[in-house]
C-alpha positions as CSV (number, residue, x, y, z in Angstrom):
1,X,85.5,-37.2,32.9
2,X,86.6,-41.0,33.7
3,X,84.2,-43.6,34.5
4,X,86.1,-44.2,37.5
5,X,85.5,-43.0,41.5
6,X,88.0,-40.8,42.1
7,X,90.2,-40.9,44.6
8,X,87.6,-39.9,47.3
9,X,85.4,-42.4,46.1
10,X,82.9,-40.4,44.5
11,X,81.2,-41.7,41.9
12,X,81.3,-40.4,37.9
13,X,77.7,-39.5,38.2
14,X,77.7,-37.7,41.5
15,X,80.7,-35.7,40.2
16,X,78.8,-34.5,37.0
17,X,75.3,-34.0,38.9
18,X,77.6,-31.4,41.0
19,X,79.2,-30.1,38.2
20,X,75.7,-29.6,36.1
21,X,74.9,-27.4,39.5
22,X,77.7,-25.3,39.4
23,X,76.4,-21.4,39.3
24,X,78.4,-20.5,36.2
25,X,76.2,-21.7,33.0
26,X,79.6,-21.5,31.6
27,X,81.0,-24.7,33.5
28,X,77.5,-26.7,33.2
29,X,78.2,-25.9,29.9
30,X,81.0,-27.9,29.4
31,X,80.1,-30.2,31.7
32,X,77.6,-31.2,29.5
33,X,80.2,-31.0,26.9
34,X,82.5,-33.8,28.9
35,X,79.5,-36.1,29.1
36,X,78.7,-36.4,25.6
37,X,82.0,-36.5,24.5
38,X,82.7,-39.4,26.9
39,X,79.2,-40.9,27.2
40,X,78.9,-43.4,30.3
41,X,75.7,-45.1,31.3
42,X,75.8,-43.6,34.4
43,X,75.4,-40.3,33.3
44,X,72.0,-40.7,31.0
45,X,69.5,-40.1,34.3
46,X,72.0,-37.2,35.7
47,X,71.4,-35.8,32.3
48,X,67.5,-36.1,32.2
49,X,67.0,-34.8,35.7
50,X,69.3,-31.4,34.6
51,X,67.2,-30.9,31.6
52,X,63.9,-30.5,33.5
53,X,65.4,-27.5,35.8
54,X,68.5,-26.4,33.5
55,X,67.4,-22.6,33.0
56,X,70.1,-21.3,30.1
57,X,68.5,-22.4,26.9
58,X,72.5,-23.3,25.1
59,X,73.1,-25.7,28.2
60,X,69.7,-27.3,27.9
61,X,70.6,-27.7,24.2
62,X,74.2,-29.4,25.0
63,X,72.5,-31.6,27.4
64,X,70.1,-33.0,24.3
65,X,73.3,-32.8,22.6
66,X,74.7,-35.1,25.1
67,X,71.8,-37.3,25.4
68,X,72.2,-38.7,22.0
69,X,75.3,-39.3,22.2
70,X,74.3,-42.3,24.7
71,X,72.7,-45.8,23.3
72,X,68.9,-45.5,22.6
73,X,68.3,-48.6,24.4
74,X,69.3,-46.3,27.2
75,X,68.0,-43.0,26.6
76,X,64.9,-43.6,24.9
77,X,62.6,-45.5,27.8
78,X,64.1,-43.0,30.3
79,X,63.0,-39.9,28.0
80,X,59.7,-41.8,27.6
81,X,59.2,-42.0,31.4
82,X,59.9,-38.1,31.6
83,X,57.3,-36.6,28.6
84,X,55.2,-38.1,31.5
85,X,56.8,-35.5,34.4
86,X,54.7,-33.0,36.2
87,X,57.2,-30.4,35.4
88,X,56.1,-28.4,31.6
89,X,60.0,-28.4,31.1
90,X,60.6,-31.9,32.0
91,X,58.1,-32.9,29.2
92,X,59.4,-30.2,26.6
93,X,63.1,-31.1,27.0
94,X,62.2,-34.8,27.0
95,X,59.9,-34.7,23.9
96,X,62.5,-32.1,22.3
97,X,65.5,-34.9,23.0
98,X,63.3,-37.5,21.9
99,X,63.3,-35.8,18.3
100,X,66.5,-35.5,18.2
101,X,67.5,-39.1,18.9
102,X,65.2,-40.1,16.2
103,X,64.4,-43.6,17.6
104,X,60.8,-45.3,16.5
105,X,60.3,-45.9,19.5
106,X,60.2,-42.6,20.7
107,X,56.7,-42.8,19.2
108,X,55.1,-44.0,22.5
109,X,55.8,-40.6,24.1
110,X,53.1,-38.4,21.7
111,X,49.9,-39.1,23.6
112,X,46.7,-37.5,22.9
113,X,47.1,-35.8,26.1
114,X,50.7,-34.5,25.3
115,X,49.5,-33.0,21.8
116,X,46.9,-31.0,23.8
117,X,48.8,-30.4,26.6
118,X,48.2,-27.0,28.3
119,X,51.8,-25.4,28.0
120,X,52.1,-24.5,24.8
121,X,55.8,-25.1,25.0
122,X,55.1,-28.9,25.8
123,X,52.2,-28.7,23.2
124,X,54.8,-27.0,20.2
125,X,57.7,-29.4,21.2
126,X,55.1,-32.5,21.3
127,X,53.5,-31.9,17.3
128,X,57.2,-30.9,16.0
129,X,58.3,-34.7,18.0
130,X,54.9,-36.4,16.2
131,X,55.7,-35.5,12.7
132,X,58.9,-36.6,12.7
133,X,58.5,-39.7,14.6
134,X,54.9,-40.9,13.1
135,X,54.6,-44.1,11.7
136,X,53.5,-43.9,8.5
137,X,50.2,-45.9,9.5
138,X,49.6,-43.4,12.1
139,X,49.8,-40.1,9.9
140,X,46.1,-39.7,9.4
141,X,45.2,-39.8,12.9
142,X,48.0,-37.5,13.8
143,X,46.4,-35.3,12.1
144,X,43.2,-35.4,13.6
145,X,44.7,-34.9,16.8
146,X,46.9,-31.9,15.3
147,X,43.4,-30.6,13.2
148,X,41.7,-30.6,16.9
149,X,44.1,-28.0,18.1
150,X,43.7,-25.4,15.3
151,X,43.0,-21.9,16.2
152,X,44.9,-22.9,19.4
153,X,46.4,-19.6,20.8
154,X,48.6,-16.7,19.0
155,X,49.7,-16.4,16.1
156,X,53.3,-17.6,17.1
157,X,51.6,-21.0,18.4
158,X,49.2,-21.1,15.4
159,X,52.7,-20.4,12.7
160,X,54.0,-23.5,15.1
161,X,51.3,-26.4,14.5
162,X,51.0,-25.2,10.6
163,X,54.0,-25.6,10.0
164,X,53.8,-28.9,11.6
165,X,51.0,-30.3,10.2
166,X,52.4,-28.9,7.1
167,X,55.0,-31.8,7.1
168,X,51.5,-34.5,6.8
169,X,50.7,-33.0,3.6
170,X,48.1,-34.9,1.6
171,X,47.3,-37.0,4.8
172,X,46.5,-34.0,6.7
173,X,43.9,-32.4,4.4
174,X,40.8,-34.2,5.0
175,X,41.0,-33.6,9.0
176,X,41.9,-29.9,7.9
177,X,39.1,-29.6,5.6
178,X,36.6,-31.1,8.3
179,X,37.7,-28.3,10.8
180,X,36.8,-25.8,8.6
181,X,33.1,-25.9,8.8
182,X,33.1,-26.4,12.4
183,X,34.2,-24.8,15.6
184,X,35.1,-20.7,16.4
185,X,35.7,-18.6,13.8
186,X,39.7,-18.7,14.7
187,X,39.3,-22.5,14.5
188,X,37.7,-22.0,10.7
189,X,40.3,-19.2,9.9
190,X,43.3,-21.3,10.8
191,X,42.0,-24.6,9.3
192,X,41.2,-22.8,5.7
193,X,44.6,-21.1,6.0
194,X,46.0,-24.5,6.8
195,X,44.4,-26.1,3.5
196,X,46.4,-23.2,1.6
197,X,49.6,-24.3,3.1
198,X,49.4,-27.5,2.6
199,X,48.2,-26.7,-1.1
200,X,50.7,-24.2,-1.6
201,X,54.0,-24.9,0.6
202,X,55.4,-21.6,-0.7
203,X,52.8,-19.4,0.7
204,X,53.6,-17.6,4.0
205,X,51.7,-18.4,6.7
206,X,50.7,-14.8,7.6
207,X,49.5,-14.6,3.8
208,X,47.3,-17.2,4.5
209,X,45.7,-16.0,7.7
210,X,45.2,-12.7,5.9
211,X,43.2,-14.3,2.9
212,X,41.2,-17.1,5.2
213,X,40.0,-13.9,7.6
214,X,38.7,-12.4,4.6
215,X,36.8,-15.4,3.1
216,X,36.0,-16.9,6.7
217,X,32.7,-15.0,8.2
């Protein structure tokens, strides 16, 4: 994909915007291919937008892909501005990118409203983005924020934020242990469960549910 306008004058931008809305998820595909493989300014915002309406999950993930092969200084304010969108998948894909660039300052993105946001698929992305870009200052109140959100839906969404503020460890376990005297009884389940995890990384996470629902009345 050159950086040049072709012939016709169109511009490297338009050509890939057009190309990322080709029917086939096949061509968008490699479309998204070509624009990581020859990264070009231009393309970073094409690439955003797609990513908040891209429905085939392996073209969403070549468009991340793509993403991070562009500068930071780039990508990273632009993805900032996005976690921000209306749009659940806007904010997924941008907090999902986001963690996959790795930049510090990335940090800026995980709000307390994102971490409680009401998609769970914005709220999953959001706590897996947190722990990995939390500043080591910030750990303890992350997980407050993450503790506030325990017994927080199914058990698929539940598995998700253990295993998340699984990765705070040590910082994690006062907040934990605070929610466990307070709040619904699914609150107090998944908090003492939690406390097992973190005390136990080996122990499944269903394991733990199962023993807390037993001890928890």
């Amino acid at each position: 994909m050159s950086p040049e306008p072709d012939a016709a004058g169109t511009e490297p931008a338009d050509r890939l915007r057009a190309a990322l809305a080709a029917a086939s998820s096949s061509a968008r595909l490699q479309s998204a291919l070509a624009a990581g493989t020859y990264p070009d300014p231009r393309f970073v915002p094409v690439l955003v937008d797609r990513s908040a309406v891209e429905p085939d999950f392996f073209v969403r993930d070549m468009l991340t892909w793509a993403l991070t092969r562009h500068p930071a200084d780039i990508t990273v304010p632009r993805l900032i501005y996005e976690a921000g969108s209306d749009v659940a998948q806007a904010r997924s894909q941008a907090l999902h990118t986001l963690s996959k660039v790795g930049d510090p300052r990335g940090w800026s993105a995980i709000t307390p409203e994102v971490l409680r946001d009401p998609d769970e698929t914005v709220a999953t992305t959001a706590w897996r983005t947190a722990v990995g870009l939390v500043p080591p200052e910030e750990r303890a109140q992350l997980a407050e924020r993450l503790a506030s959100q325990l017994g927080r839906g199914g058990l698929q969404t539940q598995r998700s934020l253990t295993r998340s503020i699984a990765e705070l460890a040590d910082d994690a376990l006062p907040a934990v242990q605070a929610r466990a005297t307070v709040g619904d009884r699914v609150a107090r389940v998944h908090a003492v469960a939690m406390e097992r995890v973190i005390r136990d990384p080996d122990e499944a996470f269903d394991t733990a549910i199962a023993e807390a629902s037993r001890l928890v009345r």
